[in-house]
C-alpha positions in Angstrom: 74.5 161.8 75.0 74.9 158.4 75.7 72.3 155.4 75.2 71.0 153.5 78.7 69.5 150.2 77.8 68.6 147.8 80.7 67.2 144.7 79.7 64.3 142.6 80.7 67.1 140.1 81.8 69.0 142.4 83.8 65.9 143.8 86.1 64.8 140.0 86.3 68.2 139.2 87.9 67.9 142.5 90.3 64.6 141.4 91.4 66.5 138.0 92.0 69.5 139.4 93.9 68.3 141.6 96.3 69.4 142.0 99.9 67.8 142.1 102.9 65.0 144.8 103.1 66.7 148.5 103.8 65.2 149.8 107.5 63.5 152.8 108.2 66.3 155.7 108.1 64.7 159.1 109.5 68.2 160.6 109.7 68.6 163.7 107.1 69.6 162.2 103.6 72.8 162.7 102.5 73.6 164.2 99.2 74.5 162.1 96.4 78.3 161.4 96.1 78.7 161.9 92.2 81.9 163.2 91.1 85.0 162.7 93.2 87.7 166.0 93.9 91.0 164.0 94.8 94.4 165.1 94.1 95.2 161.3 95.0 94.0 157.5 93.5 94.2 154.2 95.2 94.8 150.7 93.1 93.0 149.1 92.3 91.5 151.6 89.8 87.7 152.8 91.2 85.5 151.7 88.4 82.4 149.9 87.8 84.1 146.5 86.7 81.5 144.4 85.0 79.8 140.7 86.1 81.1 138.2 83.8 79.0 135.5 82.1 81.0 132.8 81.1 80.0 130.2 83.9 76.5 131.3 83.8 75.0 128.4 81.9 77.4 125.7 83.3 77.4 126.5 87.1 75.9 130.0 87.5 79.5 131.7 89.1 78.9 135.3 89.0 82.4 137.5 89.3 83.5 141.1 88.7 86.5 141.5 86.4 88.6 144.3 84.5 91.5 142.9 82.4 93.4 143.4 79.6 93.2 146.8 79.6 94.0 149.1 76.2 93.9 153.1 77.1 94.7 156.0 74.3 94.3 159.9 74.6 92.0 161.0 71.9 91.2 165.1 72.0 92.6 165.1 75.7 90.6 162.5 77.2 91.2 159.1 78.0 89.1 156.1 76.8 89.7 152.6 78.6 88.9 149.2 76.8 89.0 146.0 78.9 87.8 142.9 78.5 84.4 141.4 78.1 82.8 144.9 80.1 80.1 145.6 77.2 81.4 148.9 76.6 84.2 151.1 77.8 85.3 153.9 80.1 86.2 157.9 79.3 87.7 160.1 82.0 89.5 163.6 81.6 91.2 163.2 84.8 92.3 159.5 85.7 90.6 160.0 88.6 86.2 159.9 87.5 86.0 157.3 85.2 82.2 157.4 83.1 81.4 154.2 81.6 80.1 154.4 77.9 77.1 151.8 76.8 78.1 152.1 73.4 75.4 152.7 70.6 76.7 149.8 68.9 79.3 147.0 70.1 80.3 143.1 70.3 77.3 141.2 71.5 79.2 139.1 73.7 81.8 142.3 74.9 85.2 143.2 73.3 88.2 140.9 74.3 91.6 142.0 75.1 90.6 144.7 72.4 93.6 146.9 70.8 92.5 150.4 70.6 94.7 153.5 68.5 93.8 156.9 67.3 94.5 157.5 63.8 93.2 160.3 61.5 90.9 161.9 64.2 89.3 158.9 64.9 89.9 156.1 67.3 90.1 152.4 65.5 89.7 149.1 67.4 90.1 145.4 67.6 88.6 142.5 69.9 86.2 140.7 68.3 85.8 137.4 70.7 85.9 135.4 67.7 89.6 136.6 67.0 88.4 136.6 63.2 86.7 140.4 63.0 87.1 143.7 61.1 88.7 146.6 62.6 85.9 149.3 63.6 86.6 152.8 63.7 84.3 156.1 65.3 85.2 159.7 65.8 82.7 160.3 68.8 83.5 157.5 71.4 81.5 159.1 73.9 78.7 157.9 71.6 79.5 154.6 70.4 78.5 154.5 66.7 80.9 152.5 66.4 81.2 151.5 62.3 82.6 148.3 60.2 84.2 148.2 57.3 83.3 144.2 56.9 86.5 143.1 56.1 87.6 140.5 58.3 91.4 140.0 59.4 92.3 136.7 58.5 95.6 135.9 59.9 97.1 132.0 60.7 95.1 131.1 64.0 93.5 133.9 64.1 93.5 137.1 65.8 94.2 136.8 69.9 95.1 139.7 72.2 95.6 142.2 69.8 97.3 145.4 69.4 96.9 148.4 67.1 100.2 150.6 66.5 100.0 153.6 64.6 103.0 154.9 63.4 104.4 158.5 63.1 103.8 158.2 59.2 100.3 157.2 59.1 100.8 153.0 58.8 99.5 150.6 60.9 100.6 147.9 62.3 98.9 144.8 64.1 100.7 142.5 66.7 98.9 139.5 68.4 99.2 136.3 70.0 98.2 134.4 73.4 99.8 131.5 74.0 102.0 128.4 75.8 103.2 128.0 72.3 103.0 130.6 69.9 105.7 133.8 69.6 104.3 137.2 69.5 103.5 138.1 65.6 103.2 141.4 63.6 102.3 142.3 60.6 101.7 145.9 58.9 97.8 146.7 57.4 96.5 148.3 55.0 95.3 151.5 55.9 94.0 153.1 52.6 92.4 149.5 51.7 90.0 148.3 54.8 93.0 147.5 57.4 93.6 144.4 55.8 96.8 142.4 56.0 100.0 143.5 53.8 102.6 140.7 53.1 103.4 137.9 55.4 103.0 137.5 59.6 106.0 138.2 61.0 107.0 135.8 64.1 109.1 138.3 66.8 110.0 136.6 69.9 108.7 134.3 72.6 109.1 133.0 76.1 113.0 132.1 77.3 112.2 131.0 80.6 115.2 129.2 81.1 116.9 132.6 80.4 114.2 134.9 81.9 113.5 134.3 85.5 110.4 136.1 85.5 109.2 134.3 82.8 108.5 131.1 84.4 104.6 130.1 85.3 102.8 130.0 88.4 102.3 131.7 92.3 106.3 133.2 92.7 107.7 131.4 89.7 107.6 128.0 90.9 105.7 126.0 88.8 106.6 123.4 85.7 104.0 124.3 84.0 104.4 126.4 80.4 104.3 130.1 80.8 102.0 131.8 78.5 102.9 135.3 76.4 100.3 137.4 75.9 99.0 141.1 75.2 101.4 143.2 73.0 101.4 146.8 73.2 104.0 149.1 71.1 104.7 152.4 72.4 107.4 154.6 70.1 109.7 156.4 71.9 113.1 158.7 70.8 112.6 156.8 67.4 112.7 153.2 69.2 110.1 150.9 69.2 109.3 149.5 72.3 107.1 146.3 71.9 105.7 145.4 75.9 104.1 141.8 76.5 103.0 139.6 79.0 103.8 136.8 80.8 103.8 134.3 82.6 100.2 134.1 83.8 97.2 136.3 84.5 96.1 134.7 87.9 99.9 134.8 89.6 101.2 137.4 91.8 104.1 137.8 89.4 101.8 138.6 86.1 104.4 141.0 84.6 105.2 143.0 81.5 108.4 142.8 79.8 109.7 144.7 76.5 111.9 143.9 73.4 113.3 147.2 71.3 113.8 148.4 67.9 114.2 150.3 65.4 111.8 149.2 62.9 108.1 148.4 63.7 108.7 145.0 62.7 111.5 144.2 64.0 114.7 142.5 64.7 113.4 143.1 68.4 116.5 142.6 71.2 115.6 141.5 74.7 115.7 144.3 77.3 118.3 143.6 79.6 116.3 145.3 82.4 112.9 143.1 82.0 110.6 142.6 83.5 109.4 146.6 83.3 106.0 146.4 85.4 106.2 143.7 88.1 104.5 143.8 91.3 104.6 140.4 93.0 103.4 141.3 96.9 101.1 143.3 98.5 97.8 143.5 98.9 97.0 144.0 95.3 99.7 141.5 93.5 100.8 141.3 89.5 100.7 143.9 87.1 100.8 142.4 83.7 98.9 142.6 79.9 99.0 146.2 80.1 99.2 149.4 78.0 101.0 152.6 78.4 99.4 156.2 77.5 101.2 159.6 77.7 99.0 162.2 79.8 97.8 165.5 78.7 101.2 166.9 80.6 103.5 165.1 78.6 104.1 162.0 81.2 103.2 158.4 80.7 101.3 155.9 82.5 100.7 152.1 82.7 98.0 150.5 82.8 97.9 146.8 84.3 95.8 143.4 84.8 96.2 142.8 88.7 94.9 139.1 89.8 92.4 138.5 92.4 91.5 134.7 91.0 88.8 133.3 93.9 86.1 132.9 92.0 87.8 132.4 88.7 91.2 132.2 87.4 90.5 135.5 85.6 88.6 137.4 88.4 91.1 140.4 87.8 91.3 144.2 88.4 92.8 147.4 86.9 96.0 149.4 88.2 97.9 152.3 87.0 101.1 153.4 87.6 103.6 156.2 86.5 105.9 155.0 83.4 108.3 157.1 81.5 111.4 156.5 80.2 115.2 157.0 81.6 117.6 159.6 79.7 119.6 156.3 78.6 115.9 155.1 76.4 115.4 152.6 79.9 111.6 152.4 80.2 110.0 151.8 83.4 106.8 151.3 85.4 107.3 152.5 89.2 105.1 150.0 91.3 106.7 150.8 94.6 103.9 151.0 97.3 101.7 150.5 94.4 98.7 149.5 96.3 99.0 152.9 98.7 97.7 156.2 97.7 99.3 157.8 94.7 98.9 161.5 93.2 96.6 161.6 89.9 98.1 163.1 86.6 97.2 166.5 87.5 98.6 167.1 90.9 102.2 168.5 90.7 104.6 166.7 91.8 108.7 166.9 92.4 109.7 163.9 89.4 107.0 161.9 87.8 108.3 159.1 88.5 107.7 159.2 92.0 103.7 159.8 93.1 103.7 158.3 96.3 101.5 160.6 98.6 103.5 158.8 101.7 100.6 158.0 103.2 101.1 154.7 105.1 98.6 151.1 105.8 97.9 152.2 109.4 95.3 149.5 109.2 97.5 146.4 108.8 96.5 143.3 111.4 94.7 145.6 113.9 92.1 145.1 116.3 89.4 144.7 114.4 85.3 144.0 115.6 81.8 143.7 114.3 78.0 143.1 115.4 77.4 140.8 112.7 78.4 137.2 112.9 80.2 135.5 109.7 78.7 133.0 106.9 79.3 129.4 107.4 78.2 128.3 104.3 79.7 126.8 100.9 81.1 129.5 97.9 79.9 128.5 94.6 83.6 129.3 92.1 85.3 127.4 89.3 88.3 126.0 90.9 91.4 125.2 89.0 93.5 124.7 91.9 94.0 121.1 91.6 95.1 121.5 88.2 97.7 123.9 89.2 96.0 127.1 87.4 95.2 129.0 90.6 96.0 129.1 94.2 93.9 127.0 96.3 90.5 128.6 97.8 90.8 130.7 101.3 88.0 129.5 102.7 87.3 131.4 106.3 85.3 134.4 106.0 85.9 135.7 109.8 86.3 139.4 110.6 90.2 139.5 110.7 90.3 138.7 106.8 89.4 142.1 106.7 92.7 143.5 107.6 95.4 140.9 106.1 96.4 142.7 103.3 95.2 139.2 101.3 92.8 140.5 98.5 91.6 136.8 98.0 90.9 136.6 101.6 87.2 138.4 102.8 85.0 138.4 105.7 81.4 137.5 104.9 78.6 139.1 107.2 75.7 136.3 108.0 73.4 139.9 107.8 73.2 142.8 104.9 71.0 145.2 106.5 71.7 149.3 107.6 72.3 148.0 111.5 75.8 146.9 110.3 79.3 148.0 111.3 83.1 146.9 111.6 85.4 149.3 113.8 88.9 149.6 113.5 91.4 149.9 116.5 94.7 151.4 115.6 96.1 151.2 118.6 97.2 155.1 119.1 96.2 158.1 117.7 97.3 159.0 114.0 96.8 161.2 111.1 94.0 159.6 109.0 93.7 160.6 105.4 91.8 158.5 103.3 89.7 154.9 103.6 89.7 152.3 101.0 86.9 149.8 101.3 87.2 146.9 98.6 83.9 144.5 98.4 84.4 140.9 96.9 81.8 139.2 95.3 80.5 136.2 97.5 78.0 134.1 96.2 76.7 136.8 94.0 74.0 135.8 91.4 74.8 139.2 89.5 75.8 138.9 85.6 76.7 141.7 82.9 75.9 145.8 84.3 72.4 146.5 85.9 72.1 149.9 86.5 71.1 149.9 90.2 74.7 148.8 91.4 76.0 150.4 94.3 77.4 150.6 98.1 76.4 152.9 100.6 77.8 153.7 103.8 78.8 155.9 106.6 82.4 156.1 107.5 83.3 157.6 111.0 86.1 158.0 113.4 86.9 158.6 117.1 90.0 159.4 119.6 88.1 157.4 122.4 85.6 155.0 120.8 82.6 156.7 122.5 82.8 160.2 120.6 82.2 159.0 116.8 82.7 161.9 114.0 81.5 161.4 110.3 84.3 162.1 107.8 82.9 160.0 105.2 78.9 160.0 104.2 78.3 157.9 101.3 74.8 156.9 102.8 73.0 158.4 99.6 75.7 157.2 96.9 74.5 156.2 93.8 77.6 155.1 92.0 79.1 152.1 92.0 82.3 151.6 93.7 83.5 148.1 94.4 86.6 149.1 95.5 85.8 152.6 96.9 88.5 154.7 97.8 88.4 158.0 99.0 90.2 161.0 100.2 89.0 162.6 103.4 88.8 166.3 103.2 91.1 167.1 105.4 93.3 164.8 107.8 91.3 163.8 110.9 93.5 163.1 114.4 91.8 159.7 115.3 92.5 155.8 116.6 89.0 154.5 115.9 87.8 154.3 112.5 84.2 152.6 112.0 82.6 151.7 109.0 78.6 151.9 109.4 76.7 149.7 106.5 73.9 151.0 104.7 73.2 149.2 101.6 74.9 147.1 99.0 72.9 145.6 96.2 74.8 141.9 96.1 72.9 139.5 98.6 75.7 139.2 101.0 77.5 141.9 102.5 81.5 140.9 101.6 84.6 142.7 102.2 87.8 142.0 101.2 89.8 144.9 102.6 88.6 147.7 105.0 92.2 149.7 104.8 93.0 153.1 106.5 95.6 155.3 104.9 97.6 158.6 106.4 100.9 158.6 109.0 101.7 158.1 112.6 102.8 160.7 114.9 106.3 158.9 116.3 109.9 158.4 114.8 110.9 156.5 111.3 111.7 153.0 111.3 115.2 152.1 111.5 117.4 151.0 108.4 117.6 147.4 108.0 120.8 146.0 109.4 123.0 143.1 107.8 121.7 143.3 104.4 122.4 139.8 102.6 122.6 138.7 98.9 123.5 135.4 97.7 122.9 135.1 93.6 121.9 131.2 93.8 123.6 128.3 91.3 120.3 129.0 89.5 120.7 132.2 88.0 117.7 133.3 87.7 117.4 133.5 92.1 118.6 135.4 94.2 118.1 135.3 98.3 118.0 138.5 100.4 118.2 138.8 103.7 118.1 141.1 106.9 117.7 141.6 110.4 114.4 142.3 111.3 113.4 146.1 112.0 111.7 146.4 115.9 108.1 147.7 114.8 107.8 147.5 111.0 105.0 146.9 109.4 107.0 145.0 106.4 109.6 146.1 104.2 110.2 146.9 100.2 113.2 145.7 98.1 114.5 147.0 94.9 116.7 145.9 92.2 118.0 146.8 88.9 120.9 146.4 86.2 122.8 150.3 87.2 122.6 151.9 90.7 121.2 154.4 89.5 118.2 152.9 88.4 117.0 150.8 90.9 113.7 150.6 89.0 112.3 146.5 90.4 110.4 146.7 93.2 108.8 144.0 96.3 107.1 144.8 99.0 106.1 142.1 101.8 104.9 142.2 105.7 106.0 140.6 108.2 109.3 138.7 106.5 112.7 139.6 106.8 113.8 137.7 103.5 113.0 137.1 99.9 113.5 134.9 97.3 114.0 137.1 94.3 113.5 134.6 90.9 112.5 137.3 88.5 116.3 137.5 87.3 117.7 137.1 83.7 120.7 134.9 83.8 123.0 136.9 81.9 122.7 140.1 84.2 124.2 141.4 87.0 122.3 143.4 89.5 122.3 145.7 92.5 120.0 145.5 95.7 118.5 147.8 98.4 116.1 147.5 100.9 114.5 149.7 103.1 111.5 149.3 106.3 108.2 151.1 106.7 105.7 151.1 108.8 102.7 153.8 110.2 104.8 156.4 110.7 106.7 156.0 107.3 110.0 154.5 105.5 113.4 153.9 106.5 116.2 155.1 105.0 117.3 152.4 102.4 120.3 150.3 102.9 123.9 150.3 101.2 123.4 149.0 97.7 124.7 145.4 97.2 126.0 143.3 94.5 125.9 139.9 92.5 127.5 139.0 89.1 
């Protein structure tokens, strides 16, 4: 059972909030779309990401965000701590996440909390303070969460912590956030209250004059000090495998690297093959200050931070990707098509490593139309742009930002009423096979979780644009889904697809990304021709080049330290070179790059080569 509290405050701010008045409907009501029956998932992760509060009392900024995100499997289900949500989500599947108000919890919500099981409970760290006990319960899904009142007092304090339980029953605690500080550890006391044993132990820091990807700001290319954050140890063969972040949560190149060992506390070497989880284009961009879980089947998966940053710096979302590890101990986080449809845990598939469905964007820069005319009006965000902490603000809300593949770019409706609609035009027939609508938070005057969030809507399709077909009724949904995603029955033969608005509970009716998944019905894009590499007199860069492809829709690039593990991944529309500055300088590397577009993906080029 869990415990629902609303508060006074949170039904005083619905009252305050609401949208336009619903119209009459007489059309039968649609059941209630509870409980979803995918065999696929669509980053960013479908949850019910939590209104932040911190620029409440200063300028009343309302966002959504999921960060920092710490995942462990305790009795075959999953339980998923991120930042500041006021409580935490359980699934069994990866796929229907539950959130969990717990029965007791931090006031002011966890942050960047470490989570581990140990002894048939699950223990936990984040208080906001950075100066709190370790809290411990053996029935999550309830939340009686317990202290033991014995505060960790380590130099500085206690920031972005993580909790490591080793295969002999000690625990360990590693921590830090910082332009300055290394990454520290430090074993605890388990029989005595989880209190420190000996001295901190400083590991490593940021090299980013070694460590291309290292370097701060949008594509590595500001002067401004990285930061190295979020720690997460996962044991693996009898090495220790200590992950962290860098260089900074609200860049499209937020990343996760990892040092090794064989001892939980080090000497920690540099893995030649960093960063491991990088995902610098798309339309969902960084993957960084994760954690990595094995499944109930044995395989792993990683959880990231993915950066949005419009209405705050850390306005951020979840992803999850498969992870594992090579037979050579190489670990790696496959974020190739990352932001495309990708088979859940359960469904079988060939090689972990690989879960894309191959569905393609058939959506990308299309026609696009709608009966409701766009808000000319001012956003109300904390902007950090000038100060070089965040990329400056997008500010045209017009019905082609729908479509862009730009997360931080959104169409606005001036209306938020059931009359509502924005149609698609592919172009030609195709194979559609699942719709992912993401809503952004304009203007919104939302803060913390009332319970009456949610979007409702009718998606429909057509071969002509006069003949409409419902594959999609989410008119009676009661679940919030911000970034809904979801996987059509069957695949519907259609060049139309029409979303029809029914209700949304934020005051404006705001869409980042209306996108349309499944596969053309014509040939596969050519191969690139005259694949280029130049490794430049800096190192850490590397140009690529290539002759564009007639008809892509963009193309993906991959690099790593062995052919056989080209395990780095880029994936960009509408440019026929990239700037690669995510190298170490001491490496060499090979390339490849392949095209996609509706219909699919090229065969990849030859593999090249750079000392």
């Amino acid at each position: 059972m869990k415990r629902i509290v609303l508060s006074l405050l949170s039904i005083g701010m619905l009252a305050a909030c609401s949208p336009e008045t619903k119209k009459e409907d007489n059309r039968p009501s649609a059941p209630a779309v509870s409980e979803r029956r995918f065999k696929t998932y669509c980053n960013p992760i479908d949850i019910d990401y939590t209104y932040m509060s911190h620029y409440r009392a200063r300028n009343n900024v309302s966002y959504r965000s999921g960060a920092d995100p710490a995942i462990v499997n305790f009795k075959g289900k999953y339980y998923l701590f991120v930042t500041r949500s006021h409580g935490y989500w359980v699934s069994d599947d990866m796929s229907n996440w539950e959130f969990i108000r717990p029965q007791s919890w931090y006031f002011n919500g966890s942050n960047a909390p470490a989570a581990a099981v140990k002894d048939g409970k699950i223990i936990l760290l984040g208080d906001p303070s950075g100066r709190g006990a370790v809290i411990e319960t053996d029935n999550p899904d309830l939340g009686d969460w317990k202290t033991n009142f014995a505060v960790i007092n380590v130099p500085g304090g206690v920031q972005d912590p993580n909790l490591f339980v080793d295969d002999d029953g000690k625990v360990y605690l590693y921590e830090e956030s910082s332009n300055k500080w290394p990454i520290h550890g430090i074993e605890l006391d388990a029989e005595n209250y989880f209190i420190p044993m000996g001295e901190q132990v400083d590991l490593f820091n940021l090299e980013p004059d070694k460590h291309g990807w290292e370097r701060f700001g949008q594509d590595h290319k500001s002067d401004l000090k990285p930061f190295i954050e979020g720690p997460w140890m996962v044991k693996h063969n009898n090495t220790y495998y200590l992950e962290y972040g860098a260089p900074g949560t609200q860049w499209n190149v937020y990343a996760d690297g990892v040092y090794t060992s064989d001892s939980p506390l080090g000497p920690f070497t540099y893995a030649p093959y960093n960063p491991i989880s990088y995902k610098p284009g798309g339309f969902l961009k960084g993957s960084g200050h994760g954690s990595t879980v094995e499944d109930n089947n044995g395989n792993h998966w990683h959880f990231a931070t993915m950066a949005i940053s419009v209405n705050f710096k850390f306005e951020r979302r979840i992803g999850m990707y498969p992870a594992g590890f090579e037979e050579d101990g190489q670990m790696f986080v496959n974020t190739a098509y990352g932001d495309y449809p990708h088979y859940l845990p359960d469904t079988d598939v060939e090689e972990h490593k690989h879960r894309f469905t191959g569905w393609m964007l058939l959506s990308f820069n299309k026609p696009v139309k709608t009966n409701s005319a766009e808000v000319n009006m001012d956003i109300n965000v904390v902007d950090e742009s000038e100060g070089g902490y965040m990329q400056e603000q997008i500010r045209e809300f017009d019905i082609s930002q729908i479509n862009d593949e730009e997360i931080r770019s959104y169409w606005v409706s001036e209306a938020n009423n059931d009359s509502i609609y924005v149609e698609v035009d592919l172009e030609k027939p195709m194979d559609v096979k699942a719709v992912q609508i993401n809503f952004q938070d304009f203007n919104s005057e939302i803060f913390g979780r009332p319970d009456t969030l949610r979007q409702q809507f009718v998606i429909k399709t057509s071969l002509d644009g006069a003949n409409w077909e419902i594959v999609a009724d989410y008119s009676n949904n009661q679940r919030d889904m911000p970034h809904g995603y979801i996987e059509l029955d069957k695949a519907v033969e259609a060049r139309y697809v029409r979303y029809e608005h029914v209700y949304c509970t934020n005051k404006f009716l705001a869409i980042s990304e209306l996108r349309v998944f499944g596969n053309g019905q014509e040939a596969l894009p050519e191969t690139p021709s005259n694949f280029a590499v130049k490794r430049q007199s800096d190192r850490r860069n590397t140009l690529l080049s290539w002759d564009p492809v007639d008809g892509a829709t963009g193309y993906v690039i991959y690099w790593g330290i062995s052919k056989e593990k080209l395990n780095l991944s880029a994936l960009m529309y509408d440019q026929s070179e990239y700037e690669l500055r995510a190298l170490n300088t001491d490496q060499s590397y090979y390339y490849q790059v392949e095209a996609f577009d509706e219909n699919g993906i090229s065969k990849k080029s030859e593999i090249l080569y750079t000392e």
